[in-house]
CHARMM internal coordinates of N, CA and C (Angstrom, degrees):
IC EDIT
DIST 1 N 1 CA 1.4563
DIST 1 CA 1 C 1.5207
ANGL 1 N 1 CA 1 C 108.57
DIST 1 C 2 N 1.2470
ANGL 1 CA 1 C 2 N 123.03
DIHE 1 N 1 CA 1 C 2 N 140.58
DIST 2 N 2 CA 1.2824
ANGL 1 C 2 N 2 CA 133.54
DIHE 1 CA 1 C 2 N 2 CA -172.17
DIST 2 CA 2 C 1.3022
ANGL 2 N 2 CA 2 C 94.04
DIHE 1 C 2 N 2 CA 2 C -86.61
DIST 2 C 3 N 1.8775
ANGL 2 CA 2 C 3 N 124.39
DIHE 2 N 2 CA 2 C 3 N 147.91
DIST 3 N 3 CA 0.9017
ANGL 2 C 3 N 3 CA 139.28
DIHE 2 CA 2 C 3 N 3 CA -161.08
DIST 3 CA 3 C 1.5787
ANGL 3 N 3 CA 3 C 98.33
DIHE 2 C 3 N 3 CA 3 C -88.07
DIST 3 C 4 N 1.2200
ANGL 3 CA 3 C 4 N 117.10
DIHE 3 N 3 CA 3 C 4 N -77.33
DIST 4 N 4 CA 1.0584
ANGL 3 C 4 N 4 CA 140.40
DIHE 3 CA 3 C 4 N 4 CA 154.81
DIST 4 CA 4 C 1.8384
ANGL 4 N 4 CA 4 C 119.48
DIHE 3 C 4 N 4 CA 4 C 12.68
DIST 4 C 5 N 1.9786
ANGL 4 CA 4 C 5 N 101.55
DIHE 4 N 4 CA 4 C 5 N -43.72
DIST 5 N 5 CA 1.2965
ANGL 4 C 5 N 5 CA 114.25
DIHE 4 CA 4 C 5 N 5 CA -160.53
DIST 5 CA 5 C 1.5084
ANGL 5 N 5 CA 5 C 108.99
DIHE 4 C 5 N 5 CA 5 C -100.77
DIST 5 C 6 N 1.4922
ANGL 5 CA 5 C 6 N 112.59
DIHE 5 N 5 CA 5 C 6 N -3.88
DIST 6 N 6 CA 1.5905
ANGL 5 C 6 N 6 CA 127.39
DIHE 5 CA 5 C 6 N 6 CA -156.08
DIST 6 CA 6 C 1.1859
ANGL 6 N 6 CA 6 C 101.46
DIHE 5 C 6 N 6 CA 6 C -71.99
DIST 6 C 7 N 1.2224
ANGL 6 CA 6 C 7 N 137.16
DIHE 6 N 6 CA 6 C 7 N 154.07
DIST 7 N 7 CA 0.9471
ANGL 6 C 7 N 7 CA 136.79
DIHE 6 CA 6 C 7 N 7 CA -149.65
DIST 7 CA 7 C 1.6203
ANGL 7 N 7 CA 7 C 114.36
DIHE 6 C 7 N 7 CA 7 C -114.10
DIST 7 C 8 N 1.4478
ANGL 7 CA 7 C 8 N 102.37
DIHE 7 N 7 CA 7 C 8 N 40.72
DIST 8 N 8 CA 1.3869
ANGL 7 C 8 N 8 CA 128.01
DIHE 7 CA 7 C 8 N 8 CA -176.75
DIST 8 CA 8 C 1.2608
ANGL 8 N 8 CA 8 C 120.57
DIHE 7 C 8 N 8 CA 8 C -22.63
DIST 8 C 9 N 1.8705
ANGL 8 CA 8 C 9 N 125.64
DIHE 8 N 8 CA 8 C 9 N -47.20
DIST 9 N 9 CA 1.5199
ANGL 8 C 9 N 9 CA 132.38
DIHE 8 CA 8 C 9 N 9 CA -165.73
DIST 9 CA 9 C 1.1702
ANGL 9 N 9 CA 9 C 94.14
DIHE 8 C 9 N 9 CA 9 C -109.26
DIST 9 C 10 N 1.7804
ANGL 9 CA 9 C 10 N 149.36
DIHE 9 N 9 CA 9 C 10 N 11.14
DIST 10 N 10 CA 1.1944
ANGL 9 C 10 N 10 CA 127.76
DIHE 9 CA 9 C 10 N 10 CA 142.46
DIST 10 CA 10 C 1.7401
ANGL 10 N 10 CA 10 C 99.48
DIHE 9 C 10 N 10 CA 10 C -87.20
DIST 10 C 11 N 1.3022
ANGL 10 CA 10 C 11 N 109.37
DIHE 10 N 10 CA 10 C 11 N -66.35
DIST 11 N 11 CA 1.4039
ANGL 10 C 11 N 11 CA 76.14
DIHE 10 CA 10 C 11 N 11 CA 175.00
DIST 11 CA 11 C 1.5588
ANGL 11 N 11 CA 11 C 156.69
DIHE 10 C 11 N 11 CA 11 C -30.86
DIST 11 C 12 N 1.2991
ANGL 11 CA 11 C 12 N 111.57
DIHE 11 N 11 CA 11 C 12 N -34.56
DIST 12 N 12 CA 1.2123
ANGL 11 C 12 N 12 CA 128.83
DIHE 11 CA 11 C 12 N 12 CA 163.64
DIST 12 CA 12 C 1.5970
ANGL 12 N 12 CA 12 C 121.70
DIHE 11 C 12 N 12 CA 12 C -60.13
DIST 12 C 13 N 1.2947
ANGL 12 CA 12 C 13 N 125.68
DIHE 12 N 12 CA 12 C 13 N -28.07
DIST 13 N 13 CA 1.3266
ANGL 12 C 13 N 13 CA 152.90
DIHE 12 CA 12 C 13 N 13 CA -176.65
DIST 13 CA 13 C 1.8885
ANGL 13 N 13 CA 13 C 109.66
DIHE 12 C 13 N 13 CA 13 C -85.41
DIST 13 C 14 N 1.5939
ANGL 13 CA 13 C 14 N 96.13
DIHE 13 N 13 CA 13 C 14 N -16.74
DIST 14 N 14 CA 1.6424
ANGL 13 C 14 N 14 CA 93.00
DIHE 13 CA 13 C 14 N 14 CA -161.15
DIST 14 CA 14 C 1.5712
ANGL 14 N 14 CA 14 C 76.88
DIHE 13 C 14 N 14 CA 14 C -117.23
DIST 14 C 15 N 1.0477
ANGL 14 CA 14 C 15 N 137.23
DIHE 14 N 14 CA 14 C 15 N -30.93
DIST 15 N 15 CA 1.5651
ANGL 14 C 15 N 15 CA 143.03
DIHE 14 CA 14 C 15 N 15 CA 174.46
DIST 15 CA 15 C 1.4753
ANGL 15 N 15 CA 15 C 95.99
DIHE 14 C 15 N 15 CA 15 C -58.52
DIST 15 C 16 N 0.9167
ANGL 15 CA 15 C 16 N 138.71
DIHE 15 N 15 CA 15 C 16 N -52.18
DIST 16 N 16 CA 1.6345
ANGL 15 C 16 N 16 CA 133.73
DIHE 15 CA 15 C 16 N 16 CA -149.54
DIST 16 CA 16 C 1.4067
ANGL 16 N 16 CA 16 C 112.93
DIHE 15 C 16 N 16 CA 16 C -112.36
DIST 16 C 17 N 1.3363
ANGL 16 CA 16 C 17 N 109.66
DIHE 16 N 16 CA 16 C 17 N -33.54
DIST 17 N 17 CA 1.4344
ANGL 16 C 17 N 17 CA 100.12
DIHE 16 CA 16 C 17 N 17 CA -179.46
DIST 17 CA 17 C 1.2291
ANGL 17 N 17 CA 17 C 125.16
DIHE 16 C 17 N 17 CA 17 C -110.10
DIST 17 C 18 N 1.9610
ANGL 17 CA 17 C 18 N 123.63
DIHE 17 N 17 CA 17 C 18 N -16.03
DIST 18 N 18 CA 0.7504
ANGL 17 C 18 N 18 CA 124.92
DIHE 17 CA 17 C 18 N 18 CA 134.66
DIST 18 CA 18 C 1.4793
ANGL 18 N 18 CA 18 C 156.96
DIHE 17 C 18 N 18 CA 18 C -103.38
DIST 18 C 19 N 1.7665
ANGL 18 CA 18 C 19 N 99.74
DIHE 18 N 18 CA 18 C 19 N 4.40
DIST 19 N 19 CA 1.6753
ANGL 18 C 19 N 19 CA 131.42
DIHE 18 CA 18 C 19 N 19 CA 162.12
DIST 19 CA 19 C 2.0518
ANGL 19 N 19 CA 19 C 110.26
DIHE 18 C 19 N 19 CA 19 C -80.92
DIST 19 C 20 N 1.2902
ANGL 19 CA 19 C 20 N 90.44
DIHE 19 N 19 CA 19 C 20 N -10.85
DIST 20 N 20 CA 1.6516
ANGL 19 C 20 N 20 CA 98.70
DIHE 19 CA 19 C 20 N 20 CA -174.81
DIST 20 CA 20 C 1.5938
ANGL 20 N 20 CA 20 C 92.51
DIHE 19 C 20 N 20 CA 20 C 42.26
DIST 20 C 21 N 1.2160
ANGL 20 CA 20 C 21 N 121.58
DIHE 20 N 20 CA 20 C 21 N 50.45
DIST 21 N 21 CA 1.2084
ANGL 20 C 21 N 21 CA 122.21
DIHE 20 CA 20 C 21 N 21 CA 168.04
DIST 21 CA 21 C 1.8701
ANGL 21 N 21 CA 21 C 114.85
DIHE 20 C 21 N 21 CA 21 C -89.78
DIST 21 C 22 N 1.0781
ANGL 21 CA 21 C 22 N 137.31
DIHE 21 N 21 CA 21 C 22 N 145.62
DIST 22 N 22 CA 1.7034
ANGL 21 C 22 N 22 CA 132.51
DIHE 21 CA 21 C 22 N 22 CA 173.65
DIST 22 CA 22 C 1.6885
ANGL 22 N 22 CA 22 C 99.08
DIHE 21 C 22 N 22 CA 22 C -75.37
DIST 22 C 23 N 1.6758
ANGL 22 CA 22 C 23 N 103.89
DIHE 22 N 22 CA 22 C 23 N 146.71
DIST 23 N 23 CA 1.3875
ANGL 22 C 23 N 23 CA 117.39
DIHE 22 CA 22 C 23 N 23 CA 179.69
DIST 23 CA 23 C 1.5264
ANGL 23 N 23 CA 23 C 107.92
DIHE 22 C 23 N 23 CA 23 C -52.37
DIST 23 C 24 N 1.3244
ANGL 23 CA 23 C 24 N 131.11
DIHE 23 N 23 CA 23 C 24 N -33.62
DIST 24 N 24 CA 1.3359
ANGL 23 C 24 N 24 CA 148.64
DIHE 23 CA 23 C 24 N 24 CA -134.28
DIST 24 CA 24 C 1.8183
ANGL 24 N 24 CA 24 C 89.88
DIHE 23 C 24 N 24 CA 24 C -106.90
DIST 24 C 25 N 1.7018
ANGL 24 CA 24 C 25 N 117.52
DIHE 24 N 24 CA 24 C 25 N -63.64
DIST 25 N 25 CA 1.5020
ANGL 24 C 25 N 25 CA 99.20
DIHE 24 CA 24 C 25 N 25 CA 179.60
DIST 25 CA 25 C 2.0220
ANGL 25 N 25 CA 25 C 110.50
DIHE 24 C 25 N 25 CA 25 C -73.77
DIST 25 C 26 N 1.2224
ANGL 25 CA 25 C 26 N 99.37
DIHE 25 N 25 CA 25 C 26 N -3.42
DIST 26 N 26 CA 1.8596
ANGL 25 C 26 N 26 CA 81.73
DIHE 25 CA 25 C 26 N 26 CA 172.81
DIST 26 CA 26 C 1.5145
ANGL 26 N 26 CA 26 C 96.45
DIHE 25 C 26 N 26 CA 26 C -86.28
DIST 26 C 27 N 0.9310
ANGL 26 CA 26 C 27 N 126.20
DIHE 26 N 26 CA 26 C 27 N -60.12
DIST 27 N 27 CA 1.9432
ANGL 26 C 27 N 27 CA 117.17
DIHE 26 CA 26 C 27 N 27 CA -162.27
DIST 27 CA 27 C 1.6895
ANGL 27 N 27 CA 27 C 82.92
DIHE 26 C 27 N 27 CA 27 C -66.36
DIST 27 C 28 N 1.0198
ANGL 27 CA 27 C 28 N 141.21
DIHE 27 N 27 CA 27 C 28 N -26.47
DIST 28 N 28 CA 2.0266
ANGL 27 C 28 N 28 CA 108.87
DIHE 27 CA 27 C 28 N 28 CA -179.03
DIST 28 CA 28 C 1.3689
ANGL 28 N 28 CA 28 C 90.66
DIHE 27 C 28 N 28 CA 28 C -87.21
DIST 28 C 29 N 1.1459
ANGL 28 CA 28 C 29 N 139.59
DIHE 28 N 28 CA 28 C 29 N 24.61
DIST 29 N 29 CA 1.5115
ANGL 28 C 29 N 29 CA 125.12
DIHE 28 CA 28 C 29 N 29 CA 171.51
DIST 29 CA 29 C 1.3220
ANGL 29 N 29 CA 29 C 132.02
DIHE 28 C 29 N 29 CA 29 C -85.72
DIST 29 C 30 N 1.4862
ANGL 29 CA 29 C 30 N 146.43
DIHE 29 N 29 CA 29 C 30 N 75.40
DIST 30 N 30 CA 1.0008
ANGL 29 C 30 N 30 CA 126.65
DIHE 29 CA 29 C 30 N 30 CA -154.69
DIST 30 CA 30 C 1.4586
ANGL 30 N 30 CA 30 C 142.76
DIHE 29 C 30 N 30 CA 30 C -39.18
DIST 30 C 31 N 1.1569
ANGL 30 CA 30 C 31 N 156.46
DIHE 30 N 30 CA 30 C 31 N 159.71
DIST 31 N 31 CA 1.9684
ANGL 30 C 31 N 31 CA 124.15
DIHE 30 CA 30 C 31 N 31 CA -151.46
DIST 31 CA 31 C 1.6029
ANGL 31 N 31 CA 31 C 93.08
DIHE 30 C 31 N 31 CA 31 C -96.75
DIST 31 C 32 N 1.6408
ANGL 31 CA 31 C 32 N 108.82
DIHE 31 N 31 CA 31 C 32 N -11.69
DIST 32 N 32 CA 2.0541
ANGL 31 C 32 N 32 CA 82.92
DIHE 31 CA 31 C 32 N 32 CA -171.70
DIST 32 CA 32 C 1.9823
ANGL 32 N 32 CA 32 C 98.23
DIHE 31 C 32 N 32 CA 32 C -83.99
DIST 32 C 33 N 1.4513
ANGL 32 CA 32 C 33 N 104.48
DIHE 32 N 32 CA 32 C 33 N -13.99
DIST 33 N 33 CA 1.1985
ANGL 32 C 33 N 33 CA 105.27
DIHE 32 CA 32 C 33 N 33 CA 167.35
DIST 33 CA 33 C 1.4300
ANGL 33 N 33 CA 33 C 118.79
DIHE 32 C 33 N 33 CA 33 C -57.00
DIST 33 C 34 N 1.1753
ANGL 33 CA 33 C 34 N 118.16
DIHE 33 N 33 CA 33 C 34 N -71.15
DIST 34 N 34 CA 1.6532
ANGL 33 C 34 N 34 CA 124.90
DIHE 33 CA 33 C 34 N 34 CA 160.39
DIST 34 CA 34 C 1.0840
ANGL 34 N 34 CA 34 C 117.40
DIHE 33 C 34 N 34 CA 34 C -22.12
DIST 34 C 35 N 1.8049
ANGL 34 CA 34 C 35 N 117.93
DIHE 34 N 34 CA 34 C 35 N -50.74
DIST 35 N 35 CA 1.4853
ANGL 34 C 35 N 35 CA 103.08
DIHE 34 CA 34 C 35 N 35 CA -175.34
DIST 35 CA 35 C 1.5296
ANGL 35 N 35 CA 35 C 121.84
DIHE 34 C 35 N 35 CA 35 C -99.72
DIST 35 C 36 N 1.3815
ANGL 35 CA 35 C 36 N 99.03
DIHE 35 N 35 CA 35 C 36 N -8.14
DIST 36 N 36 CA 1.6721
ANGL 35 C 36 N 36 CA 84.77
DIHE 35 CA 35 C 36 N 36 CA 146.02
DIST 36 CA 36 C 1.6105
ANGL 36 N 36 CA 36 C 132.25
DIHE 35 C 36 N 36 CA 36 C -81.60
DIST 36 C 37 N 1.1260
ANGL 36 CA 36 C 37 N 104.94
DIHE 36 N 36 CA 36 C 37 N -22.07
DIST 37 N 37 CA 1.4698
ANGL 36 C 37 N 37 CA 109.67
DIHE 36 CA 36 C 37 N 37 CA 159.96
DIST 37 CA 37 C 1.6443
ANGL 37 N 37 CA 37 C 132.69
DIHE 36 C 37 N 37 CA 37 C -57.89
DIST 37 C 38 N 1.6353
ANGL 37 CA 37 C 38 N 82.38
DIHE 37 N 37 CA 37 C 38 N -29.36
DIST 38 N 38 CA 1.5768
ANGL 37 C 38 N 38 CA 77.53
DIHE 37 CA 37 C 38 N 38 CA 172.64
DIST 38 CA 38 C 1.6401
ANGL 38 N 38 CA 38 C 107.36
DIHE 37 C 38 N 38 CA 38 C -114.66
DIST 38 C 39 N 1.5338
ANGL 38 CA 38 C 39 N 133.45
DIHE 38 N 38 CA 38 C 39 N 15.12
DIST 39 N 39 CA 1.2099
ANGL 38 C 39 N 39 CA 115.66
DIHE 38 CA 38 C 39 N 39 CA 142.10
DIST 39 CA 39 C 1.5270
ANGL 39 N 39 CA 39 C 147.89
DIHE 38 C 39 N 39 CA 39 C -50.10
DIST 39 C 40 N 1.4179
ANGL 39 CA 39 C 40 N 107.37
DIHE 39 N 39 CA 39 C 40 N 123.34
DIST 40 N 40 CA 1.5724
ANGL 39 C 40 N 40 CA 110.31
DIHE 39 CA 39 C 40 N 40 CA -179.21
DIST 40 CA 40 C 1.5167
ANGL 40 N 40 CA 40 C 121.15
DIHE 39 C 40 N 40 CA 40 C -56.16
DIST 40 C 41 N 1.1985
ANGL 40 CA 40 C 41 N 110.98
DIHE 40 N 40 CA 40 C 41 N 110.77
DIST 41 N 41 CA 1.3975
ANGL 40 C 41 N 41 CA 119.05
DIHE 40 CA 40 C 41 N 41 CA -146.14
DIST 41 CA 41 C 2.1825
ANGL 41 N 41 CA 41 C 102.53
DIHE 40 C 41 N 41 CA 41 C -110.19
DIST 41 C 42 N 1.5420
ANGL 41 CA 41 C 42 N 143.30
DIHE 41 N 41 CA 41 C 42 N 126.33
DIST 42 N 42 CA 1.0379
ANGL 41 C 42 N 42 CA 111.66
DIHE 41 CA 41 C 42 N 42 CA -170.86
DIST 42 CA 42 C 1.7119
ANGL 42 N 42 CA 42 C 107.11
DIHE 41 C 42 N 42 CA 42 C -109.31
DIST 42 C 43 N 1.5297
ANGL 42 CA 42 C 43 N 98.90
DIHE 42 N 42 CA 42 C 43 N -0.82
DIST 43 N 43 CA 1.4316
ANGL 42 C 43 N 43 CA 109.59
DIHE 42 CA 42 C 43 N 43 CA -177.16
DIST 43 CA 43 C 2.1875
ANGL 43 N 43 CA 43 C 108.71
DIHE 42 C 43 N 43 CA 43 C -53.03
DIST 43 C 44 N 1.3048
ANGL 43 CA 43 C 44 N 95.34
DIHE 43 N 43 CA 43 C 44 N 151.72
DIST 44 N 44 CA 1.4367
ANGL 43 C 44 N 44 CA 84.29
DIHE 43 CA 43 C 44 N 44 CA -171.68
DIST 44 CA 44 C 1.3951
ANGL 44 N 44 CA 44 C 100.58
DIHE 43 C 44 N 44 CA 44 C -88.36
DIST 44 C 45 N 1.8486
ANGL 44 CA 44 C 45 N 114.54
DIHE 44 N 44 CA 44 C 45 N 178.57
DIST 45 N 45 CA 1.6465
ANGL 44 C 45 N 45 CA 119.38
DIHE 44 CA 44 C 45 N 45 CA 176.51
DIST 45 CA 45 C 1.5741
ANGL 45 N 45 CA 45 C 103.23
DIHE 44 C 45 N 45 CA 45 C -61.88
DIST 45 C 46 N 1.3424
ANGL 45 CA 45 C 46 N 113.76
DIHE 45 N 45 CA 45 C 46 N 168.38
DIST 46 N 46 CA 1.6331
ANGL 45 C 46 N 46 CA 124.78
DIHE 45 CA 45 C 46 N 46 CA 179.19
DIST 46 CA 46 C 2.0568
ANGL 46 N 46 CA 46 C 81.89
DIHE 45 C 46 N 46 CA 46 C -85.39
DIST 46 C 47 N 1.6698
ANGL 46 CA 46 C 47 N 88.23
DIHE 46 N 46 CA 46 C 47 N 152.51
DIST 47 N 47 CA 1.4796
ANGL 46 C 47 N 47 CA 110.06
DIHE 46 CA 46 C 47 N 47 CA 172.74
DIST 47 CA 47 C 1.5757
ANGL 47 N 47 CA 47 C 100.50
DIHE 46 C 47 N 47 CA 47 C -111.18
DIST 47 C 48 N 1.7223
ANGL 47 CA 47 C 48 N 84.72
DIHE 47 N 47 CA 47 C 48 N 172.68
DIST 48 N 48 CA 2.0325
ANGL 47 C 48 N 48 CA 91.08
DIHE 47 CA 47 C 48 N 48 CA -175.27
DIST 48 CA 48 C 1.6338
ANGL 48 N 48 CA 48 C 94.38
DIHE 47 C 48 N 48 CA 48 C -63.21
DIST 48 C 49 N 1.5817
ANGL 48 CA 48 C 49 N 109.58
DIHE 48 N 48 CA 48 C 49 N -36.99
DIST 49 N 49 CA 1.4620
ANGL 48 C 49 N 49 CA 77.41
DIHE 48 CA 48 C 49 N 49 CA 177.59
DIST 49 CA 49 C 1.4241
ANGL 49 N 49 CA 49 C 139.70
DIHE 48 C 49 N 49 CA 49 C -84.06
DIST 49 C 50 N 1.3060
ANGL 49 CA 49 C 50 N 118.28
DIHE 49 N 49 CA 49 C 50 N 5.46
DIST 50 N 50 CA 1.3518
ANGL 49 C 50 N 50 CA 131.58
DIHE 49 CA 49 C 50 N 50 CA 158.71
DIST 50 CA 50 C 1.4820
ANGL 50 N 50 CA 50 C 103.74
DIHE 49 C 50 N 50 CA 50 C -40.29
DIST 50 C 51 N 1.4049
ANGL 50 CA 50 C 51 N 112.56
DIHE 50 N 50 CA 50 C 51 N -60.70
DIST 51 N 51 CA 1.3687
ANGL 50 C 51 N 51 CA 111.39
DIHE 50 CA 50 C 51 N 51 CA -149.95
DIST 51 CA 51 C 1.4369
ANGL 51 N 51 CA 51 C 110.33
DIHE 50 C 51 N 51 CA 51 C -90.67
DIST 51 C 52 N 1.9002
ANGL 51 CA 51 C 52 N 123.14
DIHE 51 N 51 CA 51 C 52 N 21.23
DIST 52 N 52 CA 1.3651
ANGL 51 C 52 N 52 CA 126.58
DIHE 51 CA 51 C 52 N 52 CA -179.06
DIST 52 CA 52 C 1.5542
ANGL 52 N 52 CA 52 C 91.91
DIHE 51 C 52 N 52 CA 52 C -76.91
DIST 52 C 53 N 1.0400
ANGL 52 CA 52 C 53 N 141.84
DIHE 52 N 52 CA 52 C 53 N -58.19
DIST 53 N 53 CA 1.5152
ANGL 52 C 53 N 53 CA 119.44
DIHE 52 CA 52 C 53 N 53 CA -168.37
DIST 53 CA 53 C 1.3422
ANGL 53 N 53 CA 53 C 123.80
DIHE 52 C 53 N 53 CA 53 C -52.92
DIST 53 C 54 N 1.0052
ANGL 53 CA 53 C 54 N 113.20
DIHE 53 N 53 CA 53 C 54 N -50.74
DIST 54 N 54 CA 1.5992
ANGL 53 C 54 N 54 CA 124.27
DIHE 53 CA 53 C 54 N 54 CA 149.40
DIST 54 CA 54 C 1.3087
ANGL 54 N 54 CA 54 C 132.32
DIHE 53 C 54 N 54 CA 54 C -9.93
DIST 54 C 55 N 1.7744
ANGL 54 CA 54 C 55 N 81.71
DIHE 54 N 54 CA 54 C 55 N -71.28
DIST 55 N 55 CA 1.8293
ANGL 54 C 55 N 55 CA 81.88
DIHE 54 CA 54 C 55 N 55 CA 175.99
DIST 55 CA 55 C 1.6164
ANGL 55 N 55 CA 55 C 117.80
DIHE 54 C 55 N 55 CA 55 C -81.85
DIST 55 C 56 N 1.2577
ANGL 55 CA 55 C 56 N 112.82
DIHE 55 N 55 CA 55 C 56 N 14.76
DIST 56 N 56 CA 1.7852
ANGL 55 C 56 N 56 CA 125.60
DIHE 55 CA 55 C 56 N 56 CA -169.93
DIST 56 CA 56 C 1.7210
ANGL 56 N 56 CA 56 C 89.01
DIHE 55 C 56 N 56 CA 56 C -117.04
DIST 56 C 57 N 1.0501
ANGL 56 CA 56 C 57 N 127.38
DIHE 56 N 56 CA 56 C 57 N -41.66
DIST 57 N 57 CA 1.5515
ANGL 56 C 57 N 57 CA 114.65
DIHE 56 CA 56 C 57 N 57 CA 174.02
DIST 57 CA 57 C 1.6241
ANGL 57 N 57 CA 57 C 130.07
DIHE 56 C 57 N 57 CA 57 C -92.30
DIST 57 C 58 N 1.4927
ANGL 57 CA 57 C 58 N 91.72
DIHE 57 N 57 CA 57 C 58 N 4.72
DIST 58 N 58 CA 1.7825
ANGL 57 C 58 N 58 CA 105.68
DIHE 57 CA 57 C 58 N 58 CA 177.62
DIST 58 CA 58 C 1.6177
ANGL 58 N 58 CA 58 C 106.70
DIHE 57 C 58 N 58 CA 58 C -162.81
DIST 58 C 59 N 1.5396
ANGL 58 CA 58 C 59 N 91.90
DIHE 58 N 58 CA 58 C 59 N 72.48
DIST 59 N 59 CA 1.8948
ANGL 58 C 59 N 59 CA 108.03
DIHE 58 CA 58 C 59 N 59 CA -175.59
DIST 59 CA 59 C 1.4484
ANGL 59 N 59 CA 59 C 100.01
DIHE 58 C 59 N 59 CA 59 C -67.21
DIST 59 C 60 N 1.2411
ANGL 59 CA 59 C 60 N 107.10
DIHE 59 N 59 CA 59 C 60 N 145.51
DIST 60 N 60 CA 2.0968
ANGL 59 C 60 N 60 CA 98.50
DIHE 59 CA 59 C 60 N 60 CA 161.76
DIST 60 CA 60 C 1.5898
ANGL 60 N 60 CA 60 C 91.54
DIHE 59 C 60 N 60 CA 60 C -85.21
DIST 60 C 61 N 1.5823
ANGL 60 CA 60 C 61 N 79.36
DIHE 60 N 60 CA 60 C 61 N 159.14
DIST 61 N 61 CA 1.4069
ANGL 60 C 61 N 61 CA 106.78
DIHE 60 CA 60 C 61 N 61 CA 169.71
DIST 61 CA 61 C 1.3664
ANGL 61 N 61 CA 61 C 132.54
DIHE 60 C 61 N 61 CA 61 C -85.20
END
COOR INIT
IC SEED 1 N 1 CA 1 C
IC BUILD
């Protein structure tokens, strides 16, 4: 993909106004970051219980 052609000012537009993302972390964002961020993804969200091992292998103190 040509650099040049990317679609830089929609992205930026879909980062901020509907990522409620800040101007400042989208342009420091690296682009394979972005585009995994913006891959259509079908896996579901993590549940509380996802995150019981977690909180059993990295207790706060």
């Amino acid at each position: 993909m040509n650099p040049h052609k990317w679609p830089f000012q929609a992205w930026f537009r879909l980062a901020v106004l509907h990522m409620k993302l800040s101007p400042d972390a989208f342009w420091d964002m690296p682009v394979r970051d972005w585009l995994w961020l913006c891959q259509n993804r079908d896996e579901a969200p993590l549940t509380a219980h996802d995150f019981t091992p977690l909180f059993e292998a990295f207790p706060d103190e």
